[in-house]
mmJSON file of the N, C-alpha and C atoms, coordinates in Angstrom:
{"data_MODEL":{"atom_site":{
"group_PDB":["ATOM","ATOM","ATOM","ATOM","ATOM","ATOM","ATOM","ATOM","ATOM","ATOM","ATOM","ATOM","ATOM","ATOM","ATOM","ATOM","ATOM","ATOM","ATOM","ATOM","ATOM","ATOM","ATOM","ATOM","ATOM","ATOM","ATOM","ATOM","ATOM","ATOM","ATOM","ATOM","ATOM","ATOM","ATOM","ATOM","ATOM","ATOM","ATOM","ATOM","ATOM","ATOM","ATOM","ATOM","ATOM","ATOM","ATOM","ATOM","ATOM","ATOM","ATOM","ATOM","ATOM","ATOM","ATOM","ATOM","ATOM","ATOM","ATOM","ATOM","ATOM","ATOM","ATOM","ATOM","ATOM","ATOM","ATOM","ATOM","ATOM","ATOM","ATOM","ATOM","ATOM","ATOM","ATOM","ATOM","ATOM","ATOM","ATOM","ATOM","ATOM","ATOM","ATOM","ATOM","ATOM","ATOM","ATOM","ATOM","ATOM","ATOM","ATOM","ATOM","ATOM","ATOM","ATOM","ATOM","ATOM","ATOM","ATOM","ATOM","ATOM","ATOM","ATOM","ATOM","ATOM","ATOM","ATOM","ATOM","ATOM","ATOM","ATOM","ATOM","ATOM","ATOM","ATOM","ATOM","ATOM","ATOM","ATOM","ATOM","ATOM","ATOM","ATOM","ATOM","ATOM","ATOM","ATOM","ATOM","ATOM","ATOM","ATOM","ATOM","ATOM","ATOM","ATOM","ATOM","ATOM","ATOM","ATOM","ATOM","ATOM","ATOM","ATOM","ATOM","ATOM","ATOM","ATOM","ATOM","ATOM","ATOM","ATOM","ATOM","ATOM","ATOM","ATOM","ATOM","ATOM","ATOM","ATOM","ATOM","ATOM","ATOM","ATOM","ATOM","ATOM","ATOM","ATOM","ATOM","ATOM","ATOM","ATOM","ATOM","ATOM","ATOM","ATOM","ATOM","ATOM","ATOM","ATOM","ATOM","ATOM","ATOM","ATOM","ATOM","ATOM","ATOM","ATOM","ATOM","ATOM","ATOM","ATOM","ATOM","ATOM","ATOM","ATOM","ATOM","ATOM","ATOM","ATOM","ATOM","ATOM","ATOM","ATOM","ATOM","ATOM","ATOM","ATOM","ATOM","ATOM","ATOM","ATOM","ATOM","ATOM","ATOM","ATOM","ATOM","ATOM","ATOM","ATOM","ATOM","ATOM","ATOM","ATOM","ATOM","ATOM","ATOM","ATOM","ATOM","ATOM","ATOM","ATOM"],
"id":[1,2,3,4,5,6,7,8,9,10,11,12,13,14,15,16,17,18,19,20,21,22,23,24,25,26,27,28,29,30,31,32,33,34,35,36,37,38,39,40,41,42,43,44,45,46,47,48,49,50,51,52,53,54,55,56,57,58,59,60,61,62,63,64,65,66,67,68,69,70,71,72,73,74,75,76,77,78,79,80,81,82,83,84,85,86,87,88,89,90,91,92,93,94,95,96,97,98,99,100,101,102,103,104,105,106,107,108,109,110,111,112,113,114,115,116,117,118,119,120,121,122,123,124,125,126,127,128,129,130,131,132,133,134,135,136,137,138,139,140,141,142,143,144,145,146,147,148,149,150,151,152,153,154,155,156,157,158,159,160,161,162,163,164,165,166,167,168,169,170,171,172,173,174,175,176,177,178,179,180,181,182,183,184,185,186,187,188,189,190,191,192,193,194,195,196,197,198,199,200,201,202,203,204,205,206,207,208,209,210,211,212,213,214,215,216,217,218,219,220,221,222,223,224,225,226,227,228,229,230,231],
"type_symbol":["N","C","C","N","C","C","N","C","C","N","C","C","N","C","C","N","C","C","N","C","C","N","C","C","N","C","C","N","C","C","N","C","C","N","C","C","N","C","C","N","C","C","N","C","C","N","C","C","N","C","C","N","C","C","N","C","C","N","C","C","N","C","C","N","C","C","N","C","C","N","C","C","N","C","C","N","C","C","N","C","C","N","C","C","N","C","C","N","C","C","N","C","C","N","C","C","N","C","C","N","C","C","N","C","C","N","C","C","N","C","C","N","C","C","N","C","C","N","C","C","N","C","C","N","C","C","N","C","C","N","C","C","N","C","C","N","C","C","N","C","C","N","C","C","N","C","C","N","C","C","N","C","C","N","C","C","N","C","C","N","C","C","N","C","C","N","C","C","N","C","C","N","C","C","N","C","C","N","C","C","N","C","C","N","C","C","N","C","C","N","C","C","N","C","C","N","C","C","N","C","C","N","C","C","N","C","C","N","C","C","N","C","C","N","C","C","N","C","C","N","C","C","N","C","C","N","C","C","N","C","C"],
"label_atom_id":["N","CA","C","N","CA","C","N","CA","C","N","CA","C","N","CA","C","N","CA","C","N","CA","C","N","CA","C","N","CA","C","N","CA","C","N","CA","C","N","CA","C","N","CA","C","N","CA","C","N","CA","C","N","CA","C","N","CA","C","N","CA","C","N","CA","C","N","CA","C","N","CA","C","N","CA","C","N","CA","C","N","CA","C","N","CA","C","N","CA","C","N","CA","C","N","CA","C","N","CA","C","N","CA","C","N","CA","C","N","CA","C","N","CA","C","N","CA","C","N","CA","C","N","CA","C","N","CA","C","N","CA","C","N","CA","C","N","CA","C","N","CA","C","N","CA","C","N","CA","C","N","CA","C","N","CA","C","N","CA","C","N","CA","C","N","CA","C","N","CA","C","N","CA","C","N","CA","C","N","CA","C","N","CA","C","N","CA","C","N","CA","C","N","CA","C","N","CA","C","N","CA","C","N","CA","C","N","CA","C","N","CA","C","N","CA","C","N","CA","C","N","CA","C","N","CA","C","N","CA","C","N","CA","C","N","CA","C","N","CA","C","N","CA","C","N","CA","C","N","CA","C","N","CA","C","N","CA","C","N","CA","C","N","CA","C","N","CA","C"],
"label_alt_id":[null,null,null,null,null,null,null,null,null,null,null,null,null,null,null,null,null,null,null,null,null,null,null,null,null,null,null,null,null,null,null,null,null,null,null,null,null,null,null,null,null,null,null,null,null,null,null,null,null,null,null,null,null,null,null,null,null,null,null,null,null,null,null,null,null,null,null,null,null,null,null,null,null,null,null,null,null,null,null,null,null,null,null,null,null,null,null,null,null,null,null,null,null,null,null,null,null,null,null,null,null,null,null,null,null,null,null,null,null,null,null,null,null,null,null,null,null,null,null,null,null,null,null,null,null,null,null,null,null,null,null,null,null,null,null,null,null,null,null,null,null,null,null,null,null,null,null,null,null,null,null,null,null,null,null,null,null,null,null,null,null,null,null,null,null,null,null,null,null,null,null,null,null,null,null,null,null,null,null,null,null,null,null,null,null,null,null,null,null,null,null,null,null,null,null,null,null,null,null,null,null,null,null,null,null,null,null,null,null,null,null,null,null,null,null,null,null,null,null,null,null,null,null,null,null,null,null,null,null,null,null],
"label_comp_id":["UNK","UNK","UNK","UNK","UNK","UNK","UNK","UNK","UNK","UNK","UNK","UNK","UNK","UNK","UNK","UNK","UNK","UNK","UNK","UNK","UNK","UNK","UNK","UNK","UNK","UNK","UNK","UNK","UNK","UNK","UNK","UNK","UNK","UNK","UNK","UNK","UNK","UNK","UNK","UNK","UNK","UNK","UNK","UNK","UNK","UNK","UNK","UNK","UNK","UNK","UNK","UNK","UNK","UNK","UNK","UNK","UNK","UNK","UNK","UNK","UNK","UNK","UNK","UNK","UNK","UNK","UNK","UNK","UNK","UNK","UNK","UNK","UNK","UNK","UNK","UNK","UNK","UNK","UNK","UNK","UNK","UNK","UNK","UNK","UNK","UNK","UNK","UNK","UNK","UNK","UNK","UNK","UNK","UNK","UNK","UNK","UNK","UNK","UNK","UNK","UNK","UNK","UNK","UNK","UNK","UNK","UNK","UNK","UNK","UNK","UNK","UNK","UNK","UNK","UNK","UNK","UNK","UNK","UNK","UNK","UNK","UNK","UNK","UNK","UNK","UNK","UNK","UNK","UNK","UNK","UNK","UNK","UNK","UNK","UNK","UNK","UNK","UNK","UNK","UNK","UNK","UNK","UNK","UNK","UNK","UNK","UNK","UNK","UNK","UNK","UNK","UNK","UNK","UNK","UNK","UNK","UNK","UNK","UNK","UNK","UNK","UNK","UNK","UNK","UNK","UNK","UNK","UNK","UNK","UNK","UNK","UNK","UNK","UNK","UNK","UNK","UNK","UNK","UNK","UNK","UNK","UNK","UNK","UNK","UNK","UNK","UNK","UNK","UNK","UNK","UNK","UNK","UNK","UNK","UNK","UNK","UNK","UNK","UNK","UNK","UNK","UNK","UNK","UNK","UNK","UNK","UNK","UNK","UNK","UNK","UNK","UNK","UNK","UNK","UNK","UNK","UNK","UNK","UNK","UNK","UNK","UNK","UNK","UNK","UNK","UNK","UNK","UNK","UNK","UNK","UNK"],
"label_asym_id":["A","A","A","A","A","A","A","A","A","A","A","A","A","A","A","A","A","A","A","A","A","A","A","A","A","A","A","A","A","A","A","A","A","A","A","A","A","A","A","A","A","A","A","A","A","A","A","A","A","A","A","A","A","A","A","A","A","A","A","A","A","A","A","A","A","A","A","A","A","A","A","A","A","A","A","A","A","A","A","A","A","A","A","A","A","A","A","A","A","A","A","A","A","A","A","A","A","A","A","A","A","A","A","A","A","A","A","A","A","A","A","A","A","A","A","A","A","A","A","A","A","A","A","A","A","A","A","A","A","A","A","A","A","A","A","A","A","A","A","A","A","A","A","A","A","A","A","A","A","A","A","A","A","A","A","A","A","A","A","A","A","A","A","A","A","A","A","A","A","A","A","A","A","A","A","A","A","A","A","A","A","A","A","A","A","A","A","A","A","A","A","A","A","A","A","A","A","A","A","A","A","A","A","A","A","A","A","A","A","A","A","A","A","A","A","A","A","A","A","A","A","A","A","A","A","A","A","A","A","A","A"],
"label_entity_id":["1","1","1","1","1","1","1","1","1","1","1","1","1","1","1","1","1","1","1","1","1","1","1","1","1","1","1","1","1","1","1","1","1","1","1","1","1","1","1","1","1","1","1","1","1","1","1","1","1","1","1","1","1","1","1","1","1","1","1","1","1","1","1","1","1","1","1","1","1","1","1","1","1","1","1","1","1","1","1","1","1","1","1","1","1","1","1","1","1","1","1","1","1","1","1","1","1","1","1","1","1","1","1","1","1","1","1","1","1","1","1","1","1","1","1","1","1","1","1","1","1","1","1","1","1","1","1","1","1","1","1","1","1","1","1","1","1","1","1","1","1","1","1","1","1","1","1","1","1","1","1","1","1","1","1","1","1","1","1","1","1","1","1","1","1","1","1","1","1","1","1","1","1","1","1","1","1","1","1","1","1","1","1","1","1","1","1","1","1","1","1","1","1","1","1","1","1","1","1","1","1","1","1","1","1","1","1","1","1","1","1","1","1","1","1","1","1","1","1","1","1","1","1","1","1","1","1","1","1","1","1"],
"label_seq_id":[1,1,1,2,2,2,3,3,3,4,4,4,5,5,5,6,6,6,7,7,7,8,8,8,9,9,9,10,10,10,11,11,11,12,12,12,13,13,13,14,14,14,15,15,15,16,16,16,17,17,17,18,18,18,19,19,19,20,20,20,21,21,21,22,22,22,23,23,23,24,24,24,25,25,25,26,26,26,27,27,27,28,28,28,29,29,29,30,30,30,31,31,31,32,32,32,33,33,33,34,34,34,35,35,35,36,36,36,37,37,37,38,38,38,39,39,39,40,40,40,41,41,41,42,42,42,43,43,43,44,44,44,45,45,45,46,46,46,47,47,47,48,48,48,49,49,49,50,50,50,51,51,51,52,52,52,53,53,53,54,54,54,55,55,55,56,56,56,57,57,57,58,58,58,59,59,59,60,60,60,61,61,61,62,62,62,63,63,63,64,64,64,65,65,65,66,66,66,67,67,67,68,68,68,69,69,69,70,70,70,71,71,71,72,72,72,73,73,73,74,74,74,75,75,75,76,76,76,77,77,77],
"pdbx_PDB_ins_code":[null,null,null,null,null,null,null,null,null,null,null,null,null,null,null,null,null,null,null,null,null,null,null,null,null,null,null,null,null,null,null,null,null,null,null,null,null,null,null,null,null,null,null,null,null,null,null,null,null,null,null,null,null,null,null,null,null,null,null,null,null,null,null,null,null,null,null,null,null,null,null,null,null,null,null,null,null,null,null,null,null,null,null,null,null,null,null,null,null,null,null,null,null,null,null,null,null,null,null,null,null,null,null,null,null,null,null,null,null,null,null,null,null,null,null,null,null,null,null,null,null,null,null,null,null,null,null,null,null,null,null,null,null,null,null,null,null,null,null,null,null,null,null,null,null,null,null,null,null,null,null,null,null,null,null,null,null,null,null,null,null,null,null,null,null,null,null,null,null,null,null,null,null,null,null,null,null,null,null,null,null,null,null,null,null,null,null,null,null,null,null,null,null,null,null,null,null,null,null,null,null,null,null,null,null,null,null,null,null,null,null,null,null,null,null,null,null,null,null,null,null,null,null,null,null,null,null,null,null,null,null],
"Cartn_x":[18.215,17.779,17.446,17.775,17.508,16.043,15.345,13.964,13.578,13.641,13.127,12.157,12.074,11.142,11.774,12.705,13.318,13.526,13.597,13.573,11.753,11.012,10.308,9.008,9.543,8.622,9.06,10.332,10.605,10.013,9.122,8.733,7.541,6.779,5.875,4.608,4.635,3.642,2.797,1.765,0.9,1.372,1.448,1.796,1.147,1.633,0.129,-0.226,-1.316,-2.351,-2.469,-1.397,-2.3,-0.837,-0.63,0.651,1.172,1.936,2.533,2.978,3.446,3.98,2.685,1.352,0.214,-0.256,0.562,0.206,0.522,-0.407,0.419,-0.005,0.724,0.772,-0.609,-1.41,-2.336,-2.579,-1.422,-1.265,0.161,0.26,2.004,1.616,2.156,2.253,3.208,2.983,4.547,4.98,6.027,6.365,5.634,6.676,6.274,6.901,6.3,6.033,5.874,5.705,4.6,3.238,2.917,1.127,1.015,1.447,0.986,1.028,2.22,2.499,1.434,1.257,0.308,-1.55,-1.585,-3.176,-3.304,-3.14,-3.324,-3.164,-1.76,-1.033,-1.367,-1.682,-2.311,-4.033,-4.588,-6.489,-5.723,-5.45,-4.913,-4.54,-3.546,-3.04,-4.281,-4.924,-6.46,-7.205,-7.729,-8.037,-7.869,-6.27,-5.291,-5.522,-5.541,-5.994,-7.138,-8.544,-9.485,-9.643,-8.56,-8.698,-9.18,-9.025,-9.782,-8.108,-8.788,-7.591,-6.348,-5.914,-4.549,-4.06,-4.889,-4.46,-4.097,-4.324,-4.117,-2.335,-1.74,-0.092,0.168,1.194,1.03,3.221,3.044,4.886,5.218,5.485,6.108,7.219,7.026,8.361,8.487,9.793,10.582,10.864,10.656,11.265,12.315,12.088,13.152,14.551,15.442,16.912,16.742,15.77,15.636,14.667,14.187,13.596,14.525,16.004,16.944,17.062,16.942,16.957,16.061,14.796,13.683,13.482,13.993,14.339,15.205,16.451,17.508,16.806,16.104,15.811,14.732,13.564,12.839,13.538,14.667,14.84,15.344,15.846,15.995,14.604,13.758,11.925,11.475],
"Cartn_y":[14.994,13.893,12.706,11.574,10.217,10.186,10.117,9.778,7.911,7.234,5.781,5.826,4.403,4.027,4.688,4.504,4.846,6.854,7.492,9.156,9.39,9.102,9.703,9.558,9.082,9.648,10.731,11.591,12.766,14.142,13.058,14.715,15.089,16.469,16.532,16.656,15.09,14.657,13.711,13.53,12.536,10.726,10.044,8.762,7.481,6.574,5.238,5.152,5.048,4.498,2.979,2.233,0.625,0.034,-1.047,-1.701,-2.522,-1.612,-2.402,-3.177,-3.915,-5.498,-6.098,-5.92,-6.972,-6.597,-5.448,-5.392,-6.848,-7.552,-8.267,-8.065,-8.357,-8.411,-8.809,-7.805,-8.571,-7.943,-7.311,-5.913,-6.404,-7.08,-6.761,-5.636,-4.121,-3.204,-2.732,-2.784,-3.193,-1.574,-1.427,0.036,0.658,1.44,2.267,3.574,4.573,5.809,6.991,7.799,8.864,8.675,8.869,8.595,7.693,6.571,5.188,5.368,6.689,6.647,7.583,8.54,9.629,9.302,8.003,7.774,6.711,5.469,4.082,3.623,4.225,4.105,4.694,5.861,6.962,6.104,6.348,5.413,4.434,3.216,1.875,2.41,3.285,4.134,4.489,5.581,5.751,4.905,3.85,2.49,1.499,1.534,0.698,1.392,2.773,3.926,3.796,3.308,3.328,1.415,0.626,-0.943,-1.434,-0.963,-1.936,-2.241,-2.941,-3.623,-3.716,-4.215,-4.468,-6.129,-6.329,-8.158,-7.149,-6.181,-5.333,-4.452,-5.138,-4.472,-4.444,-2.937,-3.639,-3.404,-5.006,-4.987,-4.455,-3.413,-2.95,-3.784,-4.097,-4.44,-3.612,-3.508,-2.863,-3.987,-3.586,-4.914,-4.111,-2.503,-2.102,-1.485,-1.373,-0.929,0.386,1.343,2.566,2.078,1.379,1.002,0.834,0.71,0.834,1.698,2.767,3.926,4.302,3.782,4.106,3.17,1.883,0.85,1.266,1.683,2.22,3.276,4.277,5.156,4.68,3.696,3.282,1.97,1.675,0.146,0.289,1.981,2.227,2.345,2.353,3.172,2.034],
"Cartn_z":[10.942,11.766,10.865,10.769,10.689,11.152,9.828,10.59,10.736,11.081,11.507,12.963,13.146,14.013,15.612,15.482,17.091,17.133,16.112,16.049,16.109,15.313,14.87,15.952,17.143,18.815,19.003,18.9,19.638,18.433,17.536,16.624,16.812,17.187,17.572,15.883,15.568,14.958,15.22,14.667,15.068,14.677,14.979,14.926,14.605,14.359,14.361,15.259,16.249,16.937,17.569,16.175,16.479,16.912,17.204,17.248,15.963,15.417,14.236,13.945,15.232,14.761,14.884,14.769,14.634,13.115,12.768,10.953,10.45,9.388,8.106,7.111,6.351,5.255,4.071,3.802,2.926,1.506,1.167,0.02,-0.582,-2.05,-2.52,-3.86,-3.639,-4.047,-5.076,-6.281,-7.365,-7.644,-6.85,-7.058,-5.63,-4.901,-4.286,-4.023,-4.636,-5.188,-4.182,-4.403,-3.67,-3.83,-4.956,-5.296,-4.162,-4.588,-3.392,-2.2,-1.729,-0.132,0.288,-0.9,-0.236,-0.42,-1.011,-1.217,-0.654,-1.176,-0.574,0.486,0.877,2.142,3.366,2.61,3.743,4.185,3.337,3.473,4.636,4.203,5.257,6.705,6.649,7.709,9.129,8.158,9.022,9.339,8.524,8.975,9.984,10.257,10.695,11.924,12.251,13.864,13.725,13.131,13.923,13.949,14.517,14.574,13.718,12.202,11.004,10.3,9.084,8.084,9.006,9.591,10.499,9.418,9.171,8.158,6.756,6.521,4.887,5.085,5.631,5.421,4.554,3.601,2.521,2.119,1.465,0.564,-0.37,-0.731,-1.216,-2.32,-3.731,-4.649,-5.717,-5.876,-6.567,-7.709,-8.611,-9.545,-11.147,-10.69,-11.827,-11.052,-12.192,-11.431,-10.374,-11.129,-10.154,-9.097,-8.513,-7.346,-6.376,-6.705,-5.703,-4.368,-5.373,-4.726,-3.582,-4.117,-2.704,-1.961,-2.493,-1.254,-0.188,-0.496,0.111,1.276,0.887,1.282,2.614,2.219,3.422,4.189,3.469,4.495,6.088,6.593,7.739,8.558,7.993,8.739,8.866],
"occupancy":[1.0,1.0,1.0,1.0,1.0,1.0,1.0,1.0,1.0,1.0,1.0,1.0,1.0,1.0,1.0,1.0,1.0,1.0,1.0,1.0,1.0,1.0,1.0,1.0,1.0,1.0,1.0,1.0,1.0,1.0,1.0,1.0,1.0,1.0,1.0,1.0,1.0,1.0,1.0,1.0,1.0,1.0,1.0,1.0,1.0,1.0,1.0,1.0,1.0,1.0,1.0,1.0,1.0,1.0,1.0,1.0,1.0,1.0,1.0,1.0,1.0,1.0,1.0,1.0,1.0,1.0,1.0,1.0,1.0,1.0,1.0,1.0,1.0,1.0,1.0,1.0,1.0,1.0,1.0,1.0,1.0,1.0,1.0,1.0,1.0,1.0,1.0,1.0,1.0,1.0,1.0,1.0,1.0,1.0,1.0,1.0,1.0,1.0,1.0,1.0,1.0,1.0,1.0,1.0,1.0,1.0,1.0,1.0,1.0,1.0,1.0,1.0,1.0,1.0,1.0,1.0,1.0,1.0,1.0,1.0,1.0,1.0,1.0,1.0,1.0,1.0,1.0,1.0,1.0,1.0,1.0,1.0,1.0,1.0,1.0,1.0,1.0,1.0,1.0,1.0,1.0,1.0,1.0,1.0,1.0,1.0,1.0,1.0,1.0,1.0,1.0,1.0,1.0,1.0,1.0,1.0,1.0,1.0,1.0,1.0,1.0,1.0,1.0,1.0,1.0,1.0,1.0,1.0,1.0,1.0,1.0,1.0,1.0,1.0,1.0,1.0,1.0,1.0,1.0,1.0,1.0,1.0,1.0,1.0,1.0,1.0,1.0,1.0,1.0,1.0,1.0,1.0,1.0,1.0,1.0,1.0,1.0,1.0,1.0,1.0,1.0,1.0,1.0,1.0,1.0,1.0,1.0,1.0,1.0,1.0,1.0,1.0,1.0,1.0,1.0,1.0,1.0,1.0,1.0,1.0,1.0,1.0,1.0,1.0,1.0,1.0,1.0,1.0,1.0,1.0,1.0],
"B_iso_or_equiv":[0.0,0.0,0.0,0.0,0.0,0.0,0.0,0.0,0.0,0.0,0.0,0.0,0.0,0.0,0.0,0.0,0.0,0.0,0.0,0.0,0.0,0.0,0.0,0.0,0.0,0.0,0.0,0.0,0.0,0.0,0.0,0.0,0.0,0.0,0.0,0.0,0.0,0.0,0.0,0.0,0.0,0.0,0.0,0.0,0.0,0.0,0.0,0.0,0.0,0.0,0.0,0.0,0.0,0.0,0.0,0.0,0.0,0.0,0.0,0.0,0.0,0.0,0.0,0.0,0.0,0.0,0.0,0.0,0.0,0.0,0.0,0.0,0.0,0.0,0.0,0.0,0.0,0.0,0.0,0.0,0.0,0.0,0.0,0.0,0.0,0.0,0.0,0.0,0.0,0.0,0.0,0.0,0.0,0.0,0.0,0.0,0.0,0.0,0.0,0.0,0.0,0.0,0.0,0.0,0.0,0.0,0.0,0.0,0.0,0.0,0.0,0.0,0.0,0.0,0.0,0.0,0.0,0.0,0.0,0.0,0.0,0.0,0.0,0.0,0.0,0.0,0.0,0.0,0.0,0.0,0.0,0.0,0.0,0.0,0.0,0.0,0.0,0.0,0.0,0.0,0.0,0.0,0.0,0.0,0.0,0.0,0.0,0.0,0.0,0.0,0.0,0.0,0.0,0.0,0.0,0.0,0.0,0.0,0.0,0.0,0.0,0.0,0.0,0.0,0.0,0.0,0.0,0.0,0.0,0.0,0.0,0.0,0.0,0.0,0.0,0.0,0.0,0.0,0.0,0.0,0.0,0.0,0.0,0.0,0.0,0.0,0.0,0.0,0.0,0.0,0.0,0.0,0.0,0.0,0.0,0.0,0.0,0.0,0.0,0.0,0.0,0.0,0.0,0.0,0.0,0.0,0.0,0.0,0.0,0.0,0.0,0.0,0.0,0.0,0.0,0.0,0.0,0.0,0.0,0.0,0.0,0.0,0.0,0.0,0.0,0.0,0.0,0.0,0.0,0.0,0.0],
"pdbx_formal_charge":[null,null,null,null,null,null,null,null,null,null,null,null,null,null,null,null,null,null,null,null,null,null,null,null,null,null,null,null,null,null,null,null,null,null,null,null,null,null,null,null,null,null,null,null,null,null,null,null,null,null,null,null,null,null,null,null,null,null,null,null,null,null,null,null,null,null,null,null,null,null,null,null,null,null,null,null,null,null,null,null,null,null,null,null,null,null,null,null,null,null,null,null,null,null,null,null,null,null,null,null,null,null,null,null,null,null,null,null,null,null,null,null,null,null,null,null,null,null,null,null,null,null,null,null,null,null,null,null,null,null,null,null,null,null,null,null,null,null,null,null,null,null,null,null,null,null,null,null,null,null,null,null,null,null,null,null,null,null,null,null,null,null,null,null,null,null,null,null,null,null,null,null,null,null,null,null,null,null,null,null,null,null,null,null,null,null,null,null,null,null,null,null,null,null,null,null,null,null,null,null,null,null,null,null,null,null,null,null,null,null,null,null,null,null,null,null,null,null,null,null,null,null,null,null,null,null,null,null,null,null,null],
"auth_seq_id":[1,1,1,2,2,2,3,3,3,4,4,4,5,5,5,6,6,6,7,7,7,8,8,8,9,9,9,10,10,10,11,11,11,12,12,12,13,13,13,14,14,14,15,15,15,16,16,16,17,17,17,18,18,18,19,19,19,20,20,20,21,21,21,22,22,22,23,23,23,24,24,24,25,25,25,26,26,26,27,27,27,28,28,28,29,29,29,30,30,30,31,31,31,32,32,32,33,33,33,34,34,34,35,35,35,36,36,36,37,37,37,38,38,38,39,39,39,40,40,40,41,41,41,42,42,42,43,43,43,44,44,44,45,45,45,46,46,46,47,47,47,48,48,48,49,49,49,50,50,50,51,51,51,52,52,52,53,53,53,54,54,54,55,55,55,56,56,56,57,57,57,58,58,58,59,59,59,60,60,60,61,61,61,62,62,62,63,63,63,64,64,64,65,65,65,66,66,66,67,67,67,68,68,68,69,69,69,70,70,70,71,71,71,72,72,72,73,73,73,74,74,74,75,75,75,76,76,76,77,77,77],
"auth_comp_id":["UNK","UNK","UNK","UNK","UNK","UNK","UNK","UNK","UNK","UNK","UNK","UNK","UNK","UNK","UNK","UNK","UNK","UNK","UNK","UNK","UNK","UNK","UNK","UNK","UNK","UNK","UNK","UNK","UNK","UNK","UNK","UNK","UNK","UNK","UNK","UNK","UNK","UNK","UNK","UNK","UNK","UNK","UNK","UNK","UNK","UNK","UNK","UNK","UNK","UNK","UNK","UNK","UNK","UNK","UNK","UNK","UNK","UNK","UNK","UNK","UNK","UNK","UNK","UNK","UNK","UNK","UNK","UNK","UNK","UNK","UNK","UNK","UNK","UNK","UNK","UNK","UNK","UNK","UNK","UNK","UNK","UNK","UNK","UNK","UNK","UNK","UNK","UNK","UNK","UNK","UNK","UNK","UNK","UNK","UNK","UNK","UNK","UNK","UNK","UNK","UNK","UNK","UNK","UNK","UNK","UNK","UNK","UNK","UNK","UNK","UNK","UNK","UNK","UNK","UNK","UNK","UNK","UNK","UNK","UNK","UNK","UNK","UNK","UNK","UNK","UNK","UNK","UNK","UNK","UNK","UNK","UNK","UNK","UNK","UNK","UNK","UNK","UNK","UNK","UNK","UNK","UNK","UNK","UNK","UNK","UNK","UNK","UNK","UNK","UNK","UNK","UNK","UNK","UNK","UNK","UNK","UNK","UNK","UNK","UNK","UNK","UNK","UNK","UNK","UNK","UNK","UNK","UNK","UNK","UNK","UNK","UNK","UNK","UNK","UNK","UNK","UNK","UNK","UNK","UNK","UNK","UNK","UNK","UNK","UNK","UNK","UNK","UNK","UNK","UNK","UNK","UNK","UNK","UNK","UNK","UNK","UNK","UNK","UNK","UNK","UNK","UNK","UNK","UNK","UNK","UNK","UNK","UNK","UNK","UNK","UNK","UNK","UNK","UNK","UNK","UNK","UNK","UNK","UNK","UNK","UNK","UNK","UNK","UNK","UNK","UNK","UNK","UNK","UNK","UNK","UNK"],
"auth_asym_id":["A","A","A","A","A","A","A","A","A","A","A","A","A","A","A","A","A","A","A","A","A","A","A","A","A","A","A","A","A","A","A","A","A","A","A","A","A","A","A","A","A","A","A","A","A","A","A","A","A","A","A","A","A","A","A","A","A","A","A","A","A","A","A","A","A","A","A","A","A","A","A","A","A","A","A","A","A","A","A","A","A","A","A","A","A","A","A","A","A","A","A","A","A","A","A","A","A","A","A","A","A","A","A","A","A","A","A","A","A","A","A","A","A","A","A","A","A","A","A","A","A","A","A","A","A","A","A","A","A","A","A","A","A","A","A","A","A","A","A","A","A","A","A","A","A","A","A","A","A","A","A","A","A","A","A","A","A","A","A","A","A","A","A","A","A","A","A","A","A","A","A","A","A","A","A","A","A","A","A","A","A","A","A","A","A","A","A","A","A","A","A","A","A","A","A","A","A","A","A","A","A","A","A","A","A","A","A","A","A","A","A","A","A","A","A","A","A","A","A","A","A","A","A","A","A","A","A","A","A","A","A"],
"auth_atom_id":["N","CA","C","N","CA","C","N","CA","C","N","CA","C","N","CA","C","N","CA","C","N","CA","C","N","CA","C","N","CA","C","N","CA","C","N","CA","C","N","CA","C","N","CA","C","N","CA","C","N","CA","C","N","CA","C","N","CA","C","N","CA","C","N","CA","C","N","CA","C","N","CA","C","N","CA","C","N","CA","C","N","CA","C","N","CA","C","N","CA","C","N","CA","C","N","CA","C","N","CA","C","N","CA","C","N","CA","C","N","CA","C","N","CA","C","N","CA","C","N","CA","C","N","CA","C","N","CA","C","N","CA","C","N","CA","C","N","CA","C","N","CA","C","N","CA","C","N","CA","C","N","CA","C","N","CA","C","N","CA","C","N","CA","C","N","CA","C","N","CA","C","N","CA","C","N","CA","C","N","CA","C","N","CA","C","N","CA","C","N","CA","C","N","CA","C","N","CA","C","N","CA","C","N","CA","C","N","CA","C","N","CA","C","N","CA","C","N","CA","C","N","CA","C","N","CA","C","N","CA","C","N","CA","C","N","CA","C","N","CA","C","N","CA","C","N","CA","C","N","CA","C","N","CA","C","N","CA","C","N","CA","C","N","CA","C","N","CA","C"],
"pdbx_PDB_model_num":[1,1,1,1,1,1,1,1,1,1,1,1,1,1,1,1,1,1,1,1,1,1,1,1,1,1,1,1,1,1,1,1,1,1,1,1,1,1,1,1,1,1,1,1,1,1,1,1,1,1,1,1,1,1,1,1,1,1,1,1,1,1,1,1,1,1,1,1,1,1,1,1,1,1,1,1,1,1,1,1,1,1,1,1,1,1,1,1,1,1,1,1,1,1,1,1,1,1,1,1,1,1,1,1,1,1,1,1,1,1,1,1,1,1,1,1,1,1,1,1,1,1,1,1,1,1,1,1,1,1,1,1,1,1,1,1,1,1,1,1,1,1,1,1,1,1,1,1,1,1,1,1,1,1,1,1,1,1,1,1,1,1,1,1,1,1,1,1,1,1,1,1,1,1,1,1,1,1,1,1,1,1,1,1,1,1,1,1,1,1,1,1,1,1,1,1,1,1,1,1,1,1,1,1,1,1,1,1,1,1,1,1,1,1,1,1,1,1,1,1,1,1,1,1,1,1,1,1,1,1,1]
}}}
């Protein structure tokens, strides 16, 4: 399965809470990793479901050749 925004309602997991198009941007994140997805990202996440930091979205840059790769990988989600 293609996991993105339009699959990942029919999985029986828990989801965001808040409406994500009122996320912005208040985080540019150099490199994004696992560490980052599974700590930083995750904290904001919980935050973001109980109506706090929604202005703390955070961008994600890649600025070496292998950052390709995990760009590639989230630019469908």
């Amino acid at each position: 399965m293609q996991l993105d925004a339009t699959t990942v309602g029919s999985l029986d997991i828990p989801g965001p809470a808040y409406d994500r198009s009122q996320v912005t941007t208040g985080i540019v994140h150099f490199g994004v990793g696992g560490f980052h997805r599974a700590h930083q990202a995750m904290y904001l996440d919980q935050l973001m479901n109980e109506g706090k930091a929604l202005d703390f979205g955070i961008c994600g840059v890649g600025v070496m050749p292998f950052d390709l790769k995990m760009r590639d990988a989230l630019v469908s989600q």
